[in-house]
C-alpha positions as CSV (number, residue, x, y, z in Angstrom):
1,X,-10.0,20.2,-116.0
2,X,-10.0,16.4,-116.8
3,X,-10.2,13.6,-114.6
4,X,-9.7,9.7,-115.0
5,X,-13.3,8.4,-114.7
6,X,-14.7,4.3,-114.8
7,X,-15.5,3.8,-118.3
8,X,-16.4,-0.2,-118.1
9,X,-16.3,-2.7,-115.5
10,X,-16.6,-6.6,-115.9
11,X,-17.3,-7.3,-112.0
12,X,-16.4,-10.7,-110.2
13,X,-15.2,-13.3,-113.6
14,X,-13.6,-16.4,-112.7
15,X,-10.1,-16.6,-114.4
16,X,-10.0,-20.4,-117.0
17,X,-6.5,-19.6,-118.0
18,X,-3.1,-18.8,-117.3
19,X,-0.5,-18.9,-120.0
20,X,2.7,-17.7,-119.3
21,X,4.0,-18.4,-122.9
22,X,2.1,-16.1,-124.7
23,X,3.0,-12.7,-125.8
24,X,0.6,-10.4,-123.3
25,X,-2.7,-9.2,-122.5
26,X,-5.9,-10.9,-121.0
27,X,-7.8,-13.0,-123.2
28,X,-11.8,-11.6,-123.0
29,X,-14.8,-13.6,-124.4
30,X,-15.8,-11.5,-127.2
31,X,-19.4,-11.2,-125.5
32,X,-18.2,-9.9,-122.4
33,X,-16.0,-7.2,-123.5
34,X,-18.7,-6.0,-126.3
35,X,-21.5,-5.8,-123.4
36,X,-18.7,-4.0,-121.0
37,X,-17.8,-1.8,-124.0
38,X,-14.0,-2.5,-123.8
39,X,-12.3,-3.0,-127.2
40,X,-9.7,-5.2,-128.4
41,X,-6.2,-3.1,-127.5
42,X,-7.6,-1.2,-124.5
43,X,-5.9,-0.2,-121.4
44,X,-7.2,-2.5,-118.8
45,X,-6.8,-3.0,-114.9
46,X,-6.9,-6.3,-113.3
47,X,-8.1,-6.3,-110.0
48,X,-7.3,-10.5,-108.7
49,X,-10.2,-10.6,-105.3
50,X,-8.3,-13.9,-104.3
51,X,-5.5,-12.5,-103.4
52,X,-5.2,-8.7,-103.7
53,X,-3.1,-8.3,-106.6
54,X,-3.9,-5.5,-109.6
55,X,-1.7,-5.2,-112.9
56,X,-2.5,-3.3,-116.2
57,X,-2.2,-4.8,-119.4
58,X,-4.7,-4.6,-122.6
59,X,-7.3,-6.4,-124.1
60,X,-7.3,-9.2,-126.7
61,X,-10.9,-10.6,-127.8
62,X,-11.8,-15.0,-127.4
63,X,-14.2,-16.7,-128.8
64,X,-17.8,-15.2,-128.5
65,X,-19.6,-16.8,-125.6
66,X,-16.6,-19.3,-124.6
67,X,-16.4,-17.6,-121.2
68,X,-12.8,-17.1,-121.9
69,X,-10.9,-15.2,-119.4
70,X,-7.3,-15.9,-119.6
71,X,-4.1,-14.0,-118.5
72,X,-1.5,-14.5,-121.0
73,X,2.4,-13.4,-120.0
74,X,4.1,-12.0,-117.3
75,X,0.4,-11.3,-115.5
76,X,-0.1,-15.1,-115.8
77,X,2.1,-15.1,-112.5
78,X,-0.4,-12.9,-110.6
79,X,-3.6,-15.0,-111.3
80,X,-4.6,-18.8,-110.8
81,X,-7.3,-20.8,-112.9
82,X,-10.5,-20.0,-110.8
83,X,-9.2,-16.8,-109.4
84,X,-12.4,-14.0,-109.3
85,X,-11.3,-10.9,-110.5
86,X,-12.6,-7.8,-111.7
87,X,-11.8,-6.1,-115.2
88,X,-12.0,-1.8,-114.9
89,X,-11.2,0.4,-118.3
90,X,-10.9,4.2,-117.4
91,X,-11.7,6.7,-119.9
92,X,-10.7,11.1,-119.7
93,X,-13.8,13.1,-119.9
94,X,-13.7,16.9,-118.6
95,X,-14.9,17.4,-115.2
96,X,-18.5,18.4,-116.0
97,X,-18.5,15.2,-118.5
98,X,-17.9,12.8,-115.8
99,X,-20.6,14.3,-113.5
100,X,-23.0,12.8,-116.0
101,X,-21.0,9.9,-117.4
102,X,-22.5,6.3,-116.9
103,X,-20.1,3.8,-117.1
104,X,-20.7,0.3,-118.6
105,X,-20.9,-2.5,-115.9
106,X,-22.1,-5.7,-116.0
107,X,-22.1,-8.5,-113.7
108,X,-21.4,-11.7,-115.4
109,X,-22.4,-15.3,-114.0
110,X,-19.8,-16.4,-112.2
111,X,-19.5,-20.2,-112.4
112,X,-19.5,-19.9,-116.4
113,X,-19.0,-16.2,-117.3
114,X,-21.8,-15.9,-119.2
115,X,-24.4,-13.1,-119.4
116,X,-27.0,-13.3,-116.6
């Protein structure tokens, strides 16, 4: 059996962007999603903590160390600049897999995004 397991988590980022006029995707500091382990294309969920709303929509690398967290497209009507949210990839392992599977997580600062 297989089962959908937490693969990488960037907890609690504050959202600089919003731009409806792109294409897609979130916009991830380079830094971030390399220490979360999340790779440009990926599957992401959005999970916004101001005001409850979660999309999907993939990943698209910014400039290393920019703290860069913007939602481009459609999903730039679910978020506002300063918004916290949380960023969660899921991964497939088998069941016996997962028992043992550590996900990456990390907790960036949350006034600038950086790495603590």
């Amino acid at each position: 059996m297989q089962i959908e397991v937490v693969k990488s988590k960037i907890h609690r980022v504050k959202v600089t962007g919003a731009d409806l006029n792109y294409i897609g995707s979130i916009t991830i500091d380079e830094a971030l999603m390399e220490a979360a382990n999340i790779i440009e294309g990926e599957k992401v969920q959005i999970v916004n903590i101001n005001n409850g709303e979660r999309l999907e929509t993939y990943a698209i690398k910014g400039n290393r160390n920019s703290g860069d967290i913007t939602l481009n497209g459609p999903a730039a009507r679910r978020v506002q600049r300063g918004d916290i949210i949380i960023i969660i990839a899921y991964g497939t392992l088998d069941f016996e897999e997962a028992k043992h599977f550590k996900p990456s997580i990390i907790f960036p600062n949350e006034n600038d995004n950086s790495l603590k």
